[in-house]
Biopython code that builds the backbone (N, CA, C, O; Angstrom):
import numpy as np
from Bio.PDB.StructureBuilder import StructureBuilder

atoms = [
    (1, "UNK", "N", (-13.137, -3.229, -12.678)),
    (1, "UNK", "CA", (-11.704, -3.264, -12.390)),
    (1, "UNK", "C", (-11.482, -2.994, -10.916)),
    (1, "UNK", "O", (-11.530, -1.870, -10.418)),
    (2, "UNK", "N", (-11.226, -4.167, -10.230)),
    (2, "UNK", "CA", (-10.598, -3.933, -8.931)),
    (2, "UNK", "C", (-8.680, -3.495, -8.556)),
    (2, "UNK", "O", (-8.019, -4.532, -8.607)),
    (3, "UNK", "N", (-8.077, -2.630, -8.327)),
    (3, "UNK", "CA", (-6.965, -2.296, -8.080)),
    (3, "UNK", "C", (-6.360, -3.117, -7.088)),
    (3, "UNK", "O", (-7.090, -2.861, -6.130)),
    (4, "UNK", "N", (-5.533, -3.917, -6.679)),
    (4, "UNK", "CA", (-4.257, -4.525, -5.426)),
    (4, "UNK", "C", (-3.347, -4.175, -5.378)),
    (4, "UNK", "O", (-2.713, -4.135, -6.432)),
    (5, "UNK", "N", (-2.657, -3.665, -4.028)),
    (5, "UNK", "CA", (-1.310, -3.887, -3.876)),
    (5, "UNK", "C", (-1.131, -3.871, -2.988)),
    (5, "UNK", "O", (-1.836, -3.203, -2.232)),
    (6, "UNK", "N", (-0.151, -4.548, -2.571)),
    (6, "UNK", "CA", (0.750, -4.993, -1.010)),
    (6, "UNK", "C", (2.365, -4.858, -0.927)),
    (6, "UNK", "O", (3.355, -4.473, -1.549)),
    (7, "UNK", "N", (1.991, -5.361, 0.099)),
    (7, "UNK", "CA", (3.674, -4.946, 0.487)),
    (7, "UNK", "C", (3.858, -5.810, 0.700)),
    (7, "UNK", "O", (2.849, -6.437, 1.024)),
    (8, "UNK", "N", (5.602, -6.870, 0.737)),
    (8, "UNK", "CA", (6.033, -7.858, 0.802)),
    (8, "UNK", "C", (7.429, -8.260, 1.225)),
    (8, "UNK", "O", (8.339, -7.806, 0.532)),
    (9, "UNK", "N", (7.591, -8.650, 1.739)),
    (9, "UNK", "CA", (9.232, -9.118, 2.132)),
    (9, "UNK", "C", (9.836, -10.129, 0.868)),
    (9, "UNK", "O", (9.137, -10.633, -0.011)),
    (10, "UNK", "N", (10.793, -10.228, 0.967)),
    (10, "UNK", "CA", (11.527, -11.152, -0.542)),
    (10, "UNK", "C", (12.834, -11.125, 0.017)),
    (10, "UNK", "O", (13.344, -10.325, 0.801)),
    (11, "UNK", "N", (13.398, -12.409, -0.672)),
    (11, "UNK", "CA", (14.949, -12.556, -0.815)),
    (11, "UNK", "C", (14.937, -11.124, -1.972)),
    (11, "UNK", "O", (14.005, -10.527, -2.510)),
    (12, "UNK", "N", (16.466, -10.941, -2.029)),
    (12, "UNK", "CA", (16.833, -10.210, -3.244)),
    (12, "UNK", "C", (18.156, -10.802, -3.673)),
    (12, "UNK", "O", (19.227, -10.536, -3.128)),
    (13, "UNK", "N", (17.989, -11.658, -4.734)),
    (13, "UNK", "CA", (19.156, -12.340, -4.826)),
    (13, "UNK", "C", (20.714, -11.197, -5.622)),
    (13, "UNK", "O", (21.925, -11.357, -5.472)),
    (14, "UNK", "N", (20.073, -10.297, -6.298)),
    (14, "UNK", "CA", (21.503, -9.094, -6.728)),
    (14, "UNK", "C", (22.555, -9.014, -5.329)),
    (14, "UNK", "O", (23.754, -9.288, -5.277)),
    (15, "UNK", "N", (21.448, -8.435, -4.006)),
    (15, "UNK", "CA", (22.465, -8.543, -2.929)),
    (15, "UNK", "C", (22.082, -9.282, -1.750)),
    (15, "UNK", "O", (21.911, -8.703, -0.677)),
    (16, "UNK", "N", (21.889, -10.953, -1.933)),
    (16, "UNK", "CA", (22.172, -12.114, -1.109)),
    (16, "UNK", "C", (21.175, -11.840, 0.060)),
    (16, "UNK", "O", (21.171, -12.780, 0.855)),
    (17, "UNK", "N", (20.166, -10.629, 0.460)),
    (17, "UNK", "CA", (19.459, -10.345, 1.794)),
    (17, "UNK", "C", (18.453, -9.914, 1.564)),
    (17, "UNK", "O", (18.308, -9.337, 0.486)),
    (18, "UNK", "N", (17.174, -10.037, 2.638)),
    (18, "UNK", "CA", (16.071, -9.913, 2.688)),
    (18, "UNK", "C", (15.931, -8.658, 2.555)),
    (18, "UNK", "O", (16.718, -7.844, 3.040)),
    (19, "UNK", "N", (14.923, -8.363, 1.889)),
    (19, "UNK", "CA", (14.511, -7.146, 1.337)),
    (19, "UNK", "C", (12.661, -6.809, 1.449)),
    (19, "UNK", "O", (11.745, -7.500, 1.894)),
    (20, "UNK", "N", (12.691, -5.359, 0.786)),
    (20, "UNK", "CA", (10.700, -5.166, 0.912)),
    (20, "UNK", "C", (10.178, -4.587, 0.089)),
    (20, "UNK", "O", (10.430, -3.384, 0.017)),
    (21, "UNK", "N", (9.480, -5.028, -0.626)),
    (21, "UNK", "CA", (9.205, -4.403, -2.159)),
    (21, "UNK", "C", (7.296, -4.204, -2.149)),
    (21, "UNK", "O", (6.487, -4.722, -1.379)),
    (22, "UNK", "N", (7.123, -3.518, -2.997)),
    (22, "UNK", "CA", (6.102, -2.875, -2.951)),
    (22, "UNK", "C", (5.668, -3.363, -3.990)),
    (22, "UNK", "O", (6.345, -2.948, -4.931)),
    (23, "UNK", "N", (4.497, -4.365, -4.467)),
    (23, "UNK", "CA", (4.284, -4.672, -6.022)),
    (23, "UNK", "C", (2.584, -4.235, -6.108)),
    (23, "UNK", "O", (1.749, -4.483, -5.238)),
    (24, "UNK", "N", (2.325, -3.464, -7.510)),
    (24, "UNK", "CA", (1.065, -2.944, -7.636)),
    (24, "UNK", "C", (0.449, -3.791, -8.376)),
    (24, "UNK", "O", (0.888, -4.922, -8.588)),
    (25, "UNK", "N", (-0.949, -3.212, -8.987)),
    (25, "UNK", "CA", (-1.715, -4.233, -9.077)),
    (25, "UNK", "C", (-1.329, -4.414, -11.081)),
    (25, "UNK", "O", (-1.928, -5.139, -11.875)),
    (26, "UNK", "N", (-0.678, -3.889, -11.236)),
    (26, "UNK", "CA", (0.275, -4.259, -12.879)),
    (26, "UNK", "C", (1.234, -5.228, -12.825)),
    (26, "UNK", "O", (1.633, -5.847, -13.811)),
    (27, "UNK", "N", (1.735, -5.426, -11.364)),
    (27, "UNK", "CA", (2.916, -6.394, -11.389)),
    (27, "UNK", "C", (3.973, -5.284, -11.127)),
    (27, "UNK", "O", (5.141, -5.630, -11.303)),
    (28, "UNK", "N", (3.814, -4.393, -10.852)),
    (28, "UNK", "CA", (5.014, -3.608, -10.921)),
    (28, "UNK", "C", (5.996, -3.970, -9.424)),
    (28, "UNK", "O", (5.547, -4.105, -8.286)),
    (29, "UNK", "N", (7.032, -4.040, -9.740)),
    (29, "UNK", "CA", (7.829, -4.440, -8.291)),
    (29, "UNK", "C", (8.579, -3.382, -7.810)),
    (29, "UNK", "O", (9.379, -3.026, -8.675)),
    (30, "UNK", "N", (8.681, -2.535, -6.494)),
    (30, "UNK", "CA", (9.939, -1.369, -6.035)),
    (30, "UNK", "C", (10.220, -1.874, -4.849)),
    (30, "UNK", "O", (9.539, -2.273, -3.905)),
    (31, "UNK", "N", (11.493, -1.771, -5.097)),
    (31, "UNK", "CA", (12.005, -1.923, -3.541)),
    (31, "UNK", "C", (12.573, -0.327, -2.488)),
    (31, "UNK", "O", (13.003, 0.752, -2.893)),
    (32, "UNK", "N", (12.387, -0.699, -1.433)),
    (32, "UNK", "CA", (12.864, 0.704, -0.731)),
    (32, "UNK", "C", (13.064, -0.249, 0.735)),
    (32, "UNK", "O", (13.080, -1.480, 0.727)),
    (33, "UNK", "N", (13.217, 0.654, 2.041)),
    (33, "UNK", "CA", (13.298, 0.832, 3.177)),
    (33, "UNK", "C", (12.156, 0.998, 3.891)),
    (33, "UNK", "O", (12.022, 0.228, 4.842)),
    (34, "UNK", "N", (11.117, 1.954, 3.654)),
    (34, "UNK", "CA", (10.088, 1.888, 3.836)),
    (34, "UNK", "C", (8.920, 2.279, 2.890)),
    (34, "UNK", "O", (9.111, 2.952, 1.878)),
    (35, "UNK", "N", (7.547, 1.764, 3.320)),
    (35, "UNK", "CA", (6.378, 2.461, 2.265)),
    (35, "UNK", "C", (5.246, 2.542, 2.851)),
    (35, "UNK", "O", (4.947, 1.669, 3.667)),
    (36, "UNK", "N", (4.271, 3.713, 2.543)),
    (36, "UNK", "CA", (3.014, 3.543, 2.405)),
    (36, "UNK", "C", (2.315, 3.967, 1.520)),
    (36, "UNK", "O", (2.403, 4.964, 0.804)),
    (37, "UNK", "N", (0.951, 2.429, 1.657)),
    (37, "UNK", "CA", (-0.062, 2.705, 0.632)),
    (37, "UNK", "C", (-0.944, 2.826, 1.035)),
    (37, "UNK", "O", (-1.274, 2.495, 2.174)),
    (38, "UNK", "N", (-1.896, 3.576, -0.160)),
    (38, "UNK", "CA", (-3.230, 3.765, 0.538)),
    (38, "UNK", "C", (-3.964, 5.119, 0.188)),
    (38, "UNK", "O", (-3.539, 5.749, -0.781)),
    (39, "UNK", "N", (-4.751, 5.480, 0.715)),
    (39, "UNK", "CA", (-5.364, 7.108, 1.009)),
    (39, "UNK", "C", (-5.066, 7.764, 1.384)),
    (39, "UNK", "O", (-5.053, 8.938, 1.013)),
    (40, "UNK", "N", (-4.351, 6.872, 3.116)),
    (40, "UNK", "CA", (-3.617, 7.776, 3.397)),
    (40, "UNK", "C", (-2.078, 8.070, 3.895)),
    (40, "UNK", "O", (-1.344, 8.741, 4.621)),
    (41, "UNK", "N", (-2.179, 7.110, 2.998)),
    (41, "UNK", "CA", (-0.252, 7.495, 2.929)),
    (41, "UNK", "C", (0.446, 8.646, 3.219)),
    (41, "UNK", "O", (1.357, 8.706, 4.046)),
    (42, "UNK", "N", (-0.015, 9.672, 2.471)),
    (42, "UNK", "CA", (0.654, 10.651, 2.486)),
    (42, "UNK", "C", (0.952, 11.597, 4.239)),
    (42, "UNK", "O", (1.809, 12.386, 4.636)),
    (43, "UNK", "N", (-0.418, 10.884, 4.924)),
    (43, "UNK", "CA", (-0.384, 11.501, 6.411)),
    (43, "UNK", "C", (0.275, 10.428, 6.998)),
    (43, "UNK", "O", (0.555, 10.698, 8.166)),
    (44, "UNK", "N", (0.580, 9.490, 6.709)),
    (44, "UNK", "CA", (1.808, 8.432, 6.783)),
    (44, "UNK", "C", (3.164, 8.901, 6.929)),
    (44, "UNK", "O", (3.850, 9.105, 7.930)),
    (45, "UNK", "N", (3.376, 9.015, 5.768)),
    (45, "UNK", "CA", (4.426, 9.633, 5.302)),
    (45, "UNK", "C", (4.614, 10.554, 5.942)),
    (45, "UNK", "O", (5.160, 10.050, 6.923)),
    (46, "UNK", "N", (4.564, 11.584, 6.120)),
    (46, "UNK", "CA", (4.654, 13.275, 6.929)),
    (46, "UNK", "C", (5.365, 12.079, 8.370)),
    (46, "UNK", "O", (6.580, 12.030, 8.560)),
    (47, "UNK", "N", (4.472, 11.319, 9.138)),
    (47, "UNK", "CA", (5.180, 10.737, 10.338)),
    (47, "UNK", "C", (6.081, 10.166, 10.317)),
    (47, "UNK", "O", (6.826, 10.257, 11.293)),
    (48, "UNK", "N", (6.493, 9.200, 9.069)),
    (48, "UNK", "CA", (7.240, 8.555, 8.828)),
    (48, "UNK", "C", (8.857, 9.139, 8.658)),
    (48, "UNK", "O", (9.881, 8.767, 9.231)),
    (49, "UNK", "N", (8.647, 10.190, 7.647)),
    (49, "UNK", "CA", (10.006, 11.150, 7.158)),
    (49, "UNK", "C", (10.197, 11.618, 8.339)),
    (49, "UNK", "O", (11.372, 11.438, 8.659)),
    (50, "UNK", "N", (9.468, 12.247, 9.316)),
    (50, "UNK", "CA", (9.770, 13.307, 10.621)),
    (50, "UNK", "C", (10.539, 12.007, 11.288)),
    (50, "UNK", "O", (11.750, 12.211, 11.375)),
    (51, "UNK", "N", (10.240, 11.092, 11.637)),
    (51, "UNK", "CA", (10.902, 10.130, 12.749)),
    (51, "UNK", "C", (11.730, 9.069, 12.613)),
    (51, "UNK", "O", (12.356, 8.561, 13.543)),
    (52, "UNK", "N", (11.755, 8.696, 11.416)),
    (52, "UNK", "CA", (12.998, 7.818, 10.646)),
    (52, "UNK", "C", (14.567, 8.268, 10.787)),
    (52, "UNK", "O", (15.076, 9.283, 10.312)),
    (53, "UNK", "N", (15.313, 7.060, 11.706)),
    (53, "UNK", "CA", (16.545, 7.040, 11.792)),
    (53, "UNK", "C", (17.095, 5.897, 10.991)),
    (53, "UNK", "O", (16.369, 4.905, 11.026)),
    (54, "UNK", "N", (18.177, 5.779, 10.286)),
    (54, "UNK", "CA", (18.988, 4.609, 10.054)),
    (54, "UNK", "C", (19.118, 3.635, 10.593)),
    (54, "UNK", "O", (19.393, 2.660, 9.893)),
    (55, "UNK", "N", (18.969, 3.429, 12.232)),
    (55, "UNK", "CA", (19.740, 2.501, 12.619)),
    (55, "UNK", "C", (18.566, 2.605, 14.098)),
    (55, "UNK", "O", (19.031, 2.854, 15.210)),
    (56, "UNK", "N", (17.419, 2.432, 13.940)),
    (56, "UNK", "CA", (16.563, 2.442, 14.847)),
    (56, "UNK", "C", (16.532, 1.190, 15.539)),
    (56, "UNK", "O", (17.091, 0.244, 14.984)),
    (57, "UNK", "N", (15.953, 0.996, 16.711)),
    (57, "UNK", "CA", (15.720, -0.275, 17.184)),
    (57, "UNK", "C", (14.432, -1.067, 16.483)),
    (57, "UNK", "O", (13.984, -0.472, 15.503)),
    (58, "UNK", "N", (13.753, -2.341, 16.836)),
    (58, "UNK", "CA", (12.863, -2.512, 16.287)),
    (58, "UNK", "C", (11.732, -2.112, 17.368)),
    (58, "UNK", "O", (10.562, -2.086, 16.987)),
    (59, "UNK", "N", (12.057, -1.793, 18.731)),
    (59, "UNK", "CA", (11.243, -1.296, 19.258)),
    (59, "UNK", "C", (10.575, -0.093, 18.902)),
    (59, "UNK", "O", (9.385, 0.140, 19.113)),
    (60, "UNK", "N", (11.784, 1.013, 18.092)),
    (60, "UNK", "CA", (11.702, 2.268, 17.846)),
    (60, "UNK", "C", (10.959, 2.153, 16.525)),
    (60, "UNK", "O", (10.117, 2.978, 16.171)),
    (61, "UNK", "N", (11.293, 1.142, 15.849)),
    (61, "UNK", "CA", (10.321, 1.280, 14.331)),
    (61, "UNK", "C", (9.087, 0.498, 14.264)),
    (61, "UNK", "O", (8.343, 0.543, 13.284)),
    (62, "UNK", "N", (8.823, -0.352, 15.493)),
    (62, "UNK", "CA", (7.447, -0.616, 15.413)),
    (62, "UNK", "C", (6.679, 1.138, 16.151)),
    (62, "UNK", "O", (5.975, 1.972, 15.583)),
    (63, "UNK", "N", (7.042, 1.115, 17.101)),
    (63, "UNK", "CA", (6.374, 2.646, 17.704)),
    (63, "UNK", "C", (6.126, 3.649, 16.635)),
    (63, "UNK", "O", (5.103, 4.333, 16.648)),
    (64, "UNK", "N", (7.270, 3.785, 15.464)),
    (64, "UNK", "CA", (6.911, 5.009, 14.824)),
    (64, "UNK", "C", (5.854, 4.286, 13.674)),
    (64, "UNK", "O", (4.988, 4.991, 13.155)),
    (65, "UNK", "N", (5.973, 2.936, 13.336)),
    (65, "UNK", "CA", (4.918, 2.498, 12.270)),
    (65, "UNK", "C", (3.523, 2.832, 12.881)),
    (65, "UNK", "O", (2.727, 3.592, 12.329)),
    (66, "UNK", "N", (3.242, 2.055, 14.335)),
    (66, "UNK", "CA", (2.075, 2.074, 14.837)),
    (66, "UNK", "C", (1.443, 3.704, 14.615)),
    (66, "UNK", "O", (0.275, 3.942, 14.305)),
    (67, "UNK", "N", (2.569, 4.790, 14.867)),
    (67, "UNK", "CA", (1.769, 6.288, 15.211)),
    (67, "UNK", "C", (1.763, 6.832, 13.740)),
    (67, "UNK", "O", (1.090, 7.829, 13.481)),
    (68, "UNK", "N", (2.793, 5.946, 12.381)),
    (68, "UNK", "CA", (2.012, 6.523, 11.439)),
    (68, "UNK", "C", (0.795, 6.486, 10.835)),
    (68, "UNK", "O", (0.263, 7.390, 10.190)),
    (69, "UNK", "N", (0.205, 4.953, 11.169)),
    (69, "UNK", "CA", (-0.539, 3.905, 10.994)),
    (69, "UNK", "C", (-1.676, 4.526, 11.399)),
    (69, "UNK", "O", (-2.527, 4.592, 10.512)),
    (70, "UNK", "N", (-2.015, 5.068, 12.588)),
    (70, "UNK", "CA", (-2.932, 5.908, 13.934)),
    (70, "UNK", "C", (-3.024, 7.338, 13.080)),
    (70, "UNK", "O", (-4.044, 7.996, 12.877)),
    (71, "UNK", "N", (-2.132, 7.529, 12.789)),
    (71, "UNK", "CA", (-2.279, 9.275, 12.342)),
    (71, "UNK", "C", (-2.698, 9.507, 10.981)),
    (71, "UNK", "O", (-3.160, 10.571, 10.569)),
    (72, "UNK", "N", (-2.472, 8.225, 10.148)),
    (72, "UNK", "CA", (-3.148, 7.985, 8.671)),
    (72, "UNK", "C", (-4.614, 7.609, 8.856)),
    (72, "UNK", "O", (-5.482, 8.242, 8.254)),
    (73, "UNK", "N", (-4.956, 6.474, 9.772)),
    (73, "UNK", "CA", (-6.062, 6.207, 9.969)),
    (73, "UNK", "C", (-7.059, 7.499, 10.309)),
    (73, "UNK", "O", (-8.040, 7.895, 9.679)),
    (74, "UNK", "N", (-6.453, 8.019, 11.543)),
    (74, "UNK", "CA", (-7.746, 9.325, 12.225)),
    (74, "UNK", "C", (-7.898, 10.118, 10.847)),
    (74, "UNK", "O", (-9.055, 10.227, 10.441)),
    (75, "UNK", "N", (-7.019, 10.611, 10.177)),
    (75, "UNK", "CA", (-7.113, 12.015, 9.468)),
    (75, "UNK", "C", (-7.777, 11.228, 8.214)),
    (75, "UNK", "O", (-8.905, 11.627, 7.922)),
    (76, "UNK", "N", (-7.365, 10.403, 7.600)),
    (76, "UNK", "CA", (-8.169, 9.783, 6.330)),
    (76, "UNK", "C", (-9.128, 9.617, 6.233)),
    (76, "UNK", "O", (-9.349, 8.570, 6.842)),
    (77, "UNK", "N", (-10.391, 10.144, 5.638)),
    (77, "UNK", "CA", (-11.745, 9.388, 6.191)),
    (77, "UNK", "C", (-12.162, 8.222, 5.722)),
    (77, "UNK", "O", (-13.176, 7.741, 6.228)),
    (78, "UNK", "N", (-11.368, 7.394, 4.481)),
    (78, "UNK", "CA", (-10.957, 6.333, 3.809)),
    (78, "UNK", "C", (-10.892, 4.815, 4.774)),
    (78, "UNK", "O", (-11.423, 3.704, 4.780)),
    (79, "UNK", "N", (-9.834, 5.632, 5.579)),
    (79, "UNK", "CA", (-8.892, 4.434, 6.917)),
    (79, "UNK", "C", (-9.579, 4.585, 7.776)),
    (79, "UNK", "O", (-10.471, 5.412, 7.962)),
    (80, "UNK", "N", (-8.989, 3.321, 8.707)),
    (80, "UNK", "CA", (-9.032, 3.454, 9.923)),
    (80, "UNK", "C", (-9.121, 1.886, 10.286)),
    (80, "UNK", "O", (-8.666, 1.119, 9.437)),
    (81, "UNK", "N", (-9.719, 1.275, 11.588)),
    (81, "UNK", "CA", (-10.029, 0.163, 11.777)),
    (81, "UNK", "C", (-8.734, 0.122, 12.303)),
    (81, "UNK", "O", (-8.225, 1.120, 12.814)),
    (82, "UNK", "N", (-7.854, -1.538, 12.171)),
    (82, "UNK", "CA", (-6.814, -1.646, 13.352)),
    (82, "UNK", "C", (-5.631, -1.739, 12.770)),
    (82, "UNK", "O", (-5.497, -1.940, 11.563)),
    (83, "UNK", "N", (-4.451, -1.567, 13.785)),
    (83, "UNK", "CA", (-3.078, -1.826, 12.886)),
    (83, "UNK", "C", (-2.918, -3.512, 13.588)),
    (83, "UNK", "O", (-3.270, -4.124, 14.596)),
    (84, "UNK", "N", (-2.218, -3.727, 12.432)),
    (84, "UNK", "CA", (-1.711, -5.326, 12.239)),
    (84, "UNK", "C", (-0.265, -5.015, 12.367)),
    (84, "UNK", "O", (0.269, -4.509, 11.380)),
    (85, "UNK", "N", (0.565, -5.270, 13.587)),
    (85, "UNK", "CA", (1.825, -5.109, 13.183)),
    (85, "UNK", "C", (3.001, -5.950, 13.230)),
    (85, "UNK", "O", (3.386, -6.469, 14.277)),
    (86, "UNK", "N", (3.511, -6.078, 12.248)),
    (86, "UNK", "CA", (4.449, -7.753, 12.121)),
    (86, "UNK", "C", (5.697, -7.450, 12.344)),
    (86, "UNK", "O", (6.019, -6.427, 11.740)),
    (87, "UNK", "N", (6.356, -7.819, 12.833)),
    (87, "UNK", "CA", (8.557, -7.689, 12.620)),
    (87, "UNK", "C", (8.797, -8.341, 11.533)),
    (87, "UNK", "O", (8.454, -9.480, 11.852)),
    (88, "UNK", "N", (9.291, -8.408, 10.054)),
    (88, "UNK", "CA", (10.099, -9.254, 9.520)),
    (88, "UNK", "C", (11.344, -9.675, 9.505)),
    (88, "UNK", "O", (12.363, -9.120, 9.095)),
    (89, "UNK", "N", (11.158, -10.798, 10.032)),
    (89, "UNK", "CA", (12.993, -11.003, 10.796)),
    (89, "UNK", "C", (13.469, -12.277, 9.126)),
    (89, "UNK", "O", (12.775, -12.526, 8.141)),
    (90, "UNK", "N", (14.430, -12.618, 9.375)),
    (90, "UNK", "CA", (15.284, -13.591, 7.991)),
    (90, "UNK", "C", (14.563, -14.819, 7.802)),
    (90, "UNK", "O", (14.390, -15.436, 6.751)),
    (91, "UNK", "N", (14.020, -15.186, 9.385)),
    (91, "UNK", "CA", (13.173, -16.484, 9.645)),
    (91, "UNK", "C", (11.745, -16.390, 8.878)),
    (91, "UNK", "O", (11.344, -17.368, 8.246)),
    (92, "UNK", "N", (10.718, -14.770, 8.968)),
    (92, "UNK", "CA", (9.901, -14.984, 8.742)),
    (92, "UNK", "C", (9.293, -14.015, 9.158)),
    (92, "UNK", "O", (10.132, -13.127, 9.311)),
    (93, "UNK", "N", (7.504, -13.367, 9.663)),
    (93, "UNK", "CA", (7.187, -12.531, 10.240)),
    (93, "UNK", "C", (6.720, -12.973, 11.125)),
    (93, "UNK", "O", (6.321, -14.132, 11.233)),
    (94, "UNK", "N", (6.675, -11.835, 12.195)),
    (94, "UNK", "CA", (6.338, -12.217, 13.848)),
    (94, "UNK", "C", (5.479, -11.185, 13.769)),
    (94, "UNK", "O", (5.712, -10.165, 13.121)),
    (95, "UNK", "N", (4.180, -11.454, 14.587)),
    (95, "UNK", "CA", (3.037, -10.652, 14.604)),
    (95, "UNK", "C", (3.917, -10.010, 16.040)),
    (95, "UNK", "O", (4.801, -10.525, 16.725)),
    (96, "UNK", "N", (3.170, -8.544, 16.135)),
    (96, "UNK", "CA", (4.032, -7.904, 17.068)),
    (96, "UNK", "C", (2.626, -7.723, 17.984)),
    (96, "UNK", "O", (2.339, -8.341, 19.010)),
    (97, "UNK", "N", (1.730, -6.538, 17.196)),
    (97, "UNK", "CA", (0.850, -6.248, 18.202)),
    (97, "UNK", "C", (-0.699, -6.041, 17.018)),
    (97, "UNK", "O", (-0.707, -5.671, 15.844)),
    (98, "UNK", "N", (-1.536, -6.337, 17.665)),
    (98, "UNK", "CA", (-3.285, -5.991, 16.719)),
    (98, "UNK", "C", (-3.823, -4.712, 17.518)),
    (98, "UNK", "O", (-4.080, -4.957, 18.697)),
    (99, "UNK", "N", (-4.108, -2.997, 16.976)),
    (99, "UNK", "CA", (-4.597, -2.271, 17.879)),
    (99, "UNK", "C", (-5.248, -1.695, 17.151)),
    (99, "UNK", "O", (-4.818, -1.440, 16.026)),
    (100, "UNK", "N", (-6.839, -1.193, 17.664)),
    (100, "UNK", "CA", (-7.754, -0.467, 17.038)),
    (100, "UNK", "C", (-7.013, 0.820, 17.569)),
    (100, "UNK", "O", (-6.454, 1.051, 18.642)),
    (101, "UNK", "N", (-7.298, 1.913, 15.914)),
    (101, "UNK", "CA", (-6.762, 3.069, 15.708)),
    (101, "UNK", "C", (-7.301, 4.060, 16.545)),
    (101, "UNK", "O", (-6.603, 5.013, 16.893)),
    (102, "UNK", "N", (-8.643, 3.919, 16.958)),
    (102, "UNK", "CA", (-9.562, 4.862, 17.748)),
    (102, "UNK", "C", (-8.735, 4.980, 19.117)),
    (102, "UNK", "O", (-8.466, 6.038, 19.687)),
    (103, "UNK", "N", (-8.394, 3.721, 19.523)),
    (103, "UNK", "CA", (-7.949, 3.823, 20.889)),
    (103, "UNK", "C", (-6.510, 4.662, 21.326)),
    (103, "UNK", "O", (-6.079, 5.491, 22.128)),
    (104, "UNK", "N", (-6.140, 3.862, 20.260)),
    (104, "UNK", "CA", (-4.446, 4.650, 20.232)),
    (104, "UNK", "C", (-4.771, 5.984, 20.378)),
    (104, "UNK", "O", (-4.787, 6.591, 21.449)),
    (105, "UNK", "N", (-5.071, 6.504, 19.114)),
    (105, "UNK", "CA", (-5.316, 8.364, 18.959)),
    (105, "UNK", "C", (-5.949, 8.713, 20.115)),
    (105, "UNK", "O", (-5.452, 9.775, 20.490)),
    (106, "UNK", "N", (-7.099, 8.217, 21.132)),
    (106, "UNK", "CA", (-7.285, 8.720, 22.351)),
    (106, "UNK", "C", (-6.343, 8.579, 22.973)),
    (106, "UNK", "O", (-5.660, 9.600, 23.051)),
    (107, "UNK", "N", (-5.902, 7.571, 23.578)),
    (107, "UNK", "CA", (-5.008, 7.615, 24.528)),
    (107, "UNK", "C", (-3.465, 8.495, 24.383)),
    (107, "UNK", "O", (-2.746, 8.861, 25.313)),
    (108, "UNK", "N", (-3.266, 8.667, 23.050)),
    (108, "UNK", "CA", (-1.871, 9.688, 22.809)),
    (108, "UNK", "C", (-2.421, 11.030, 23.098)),
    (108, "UNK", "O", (-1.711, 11.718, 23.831)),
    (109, "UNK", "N", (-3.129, 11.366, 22.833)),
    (109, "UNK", "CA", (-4.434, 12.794, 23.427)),
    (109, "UNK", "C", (-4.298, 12.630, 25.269)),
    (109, "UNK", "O", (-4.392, 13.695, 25.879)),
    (110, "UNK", "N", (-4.145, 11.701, 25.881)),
    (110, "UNK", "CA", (-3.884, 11.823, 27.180)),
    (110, "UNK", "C", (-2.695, 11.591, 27.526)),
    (110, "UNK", "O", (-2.496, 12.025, 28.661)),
    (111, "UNK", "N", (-1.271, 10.816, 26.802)),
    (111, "UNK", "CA", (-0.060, 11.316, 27.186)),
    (111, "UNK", "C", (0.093, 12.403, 26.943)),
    (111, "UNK", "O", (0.963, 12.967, 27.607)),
    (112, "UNK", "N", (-0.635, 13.209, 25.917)),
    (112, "UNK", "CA", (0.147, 14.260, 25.525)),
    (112, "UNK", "C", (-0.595, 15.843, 26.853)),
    (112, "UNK", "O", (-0.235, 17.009, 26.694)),
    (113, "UNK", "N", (-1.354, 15.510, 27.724)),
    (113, "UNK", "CA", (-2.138, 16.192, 28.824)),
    (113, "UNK", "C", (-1.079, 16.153, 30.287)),
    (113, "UNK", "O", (-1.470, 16.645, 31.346)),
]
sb = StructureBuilder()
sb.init_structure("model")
sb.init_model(0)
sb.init_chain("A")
sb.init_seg("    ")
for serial, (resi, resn, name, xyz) in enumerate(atoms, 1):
    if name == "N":
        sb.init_residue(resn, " ", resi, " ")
    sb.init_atom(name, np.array(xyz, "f"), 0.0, 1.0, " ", f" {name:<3s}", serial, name[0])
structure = sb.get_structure()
């Protein structure tokens, strides 16, 4: 038994707009605002809840995805490898940026000096 699940963009036809649903490997479908899966989600999450505004830019919510992404990867010993990061706009997804996790977590270790 192999387990899947991803994350996905969708119409939602109840209310007429693009939406992001989370479907597991049962078929199960949730929708929310944001998610993570994985191992290490949960050190995800912790970044995610701390820095989440309503009404962020997409500059501001790719930055906080990338450093949850970086901060799930280092601490998980599961993760790691690179973030893939897309915008989903109404048109479609736009690849934003490809960054190995190693590098990031060093280099935030030297803004933060």
């Amino acid at each position: 038994y192999m387990a899947c699940s991803m994350e996905s963009s969708g119409i939602n036809a109840e209310y007429g707009g693009p939406g992001l649903y989370y479907v597991d490997s049962d078929g199960q479908r949730t929708t929310n605002y944001m998610f993570s899966v994985g191992s290490g989600s949960t050190y995800a999450y912790g970044v995610m809840d701390t820095g989440y505004r309503y009404e962020m830019s997409v500059e501001e919510a790719c930055a906080l995805g990338k450093k949850a992404i970086m901060h799930a990867g280092h601490r998980d010993a599961m993760s790691g490898g690179v973030v893939n990061l897309y915008h989903m706009r109404e048109e479609g997804w736009v690849k934003v940026s490809q960054t190995d996790i190693s590098q990031m977590y060093y280099q935030s270790l030297e803004e933060k000096k």
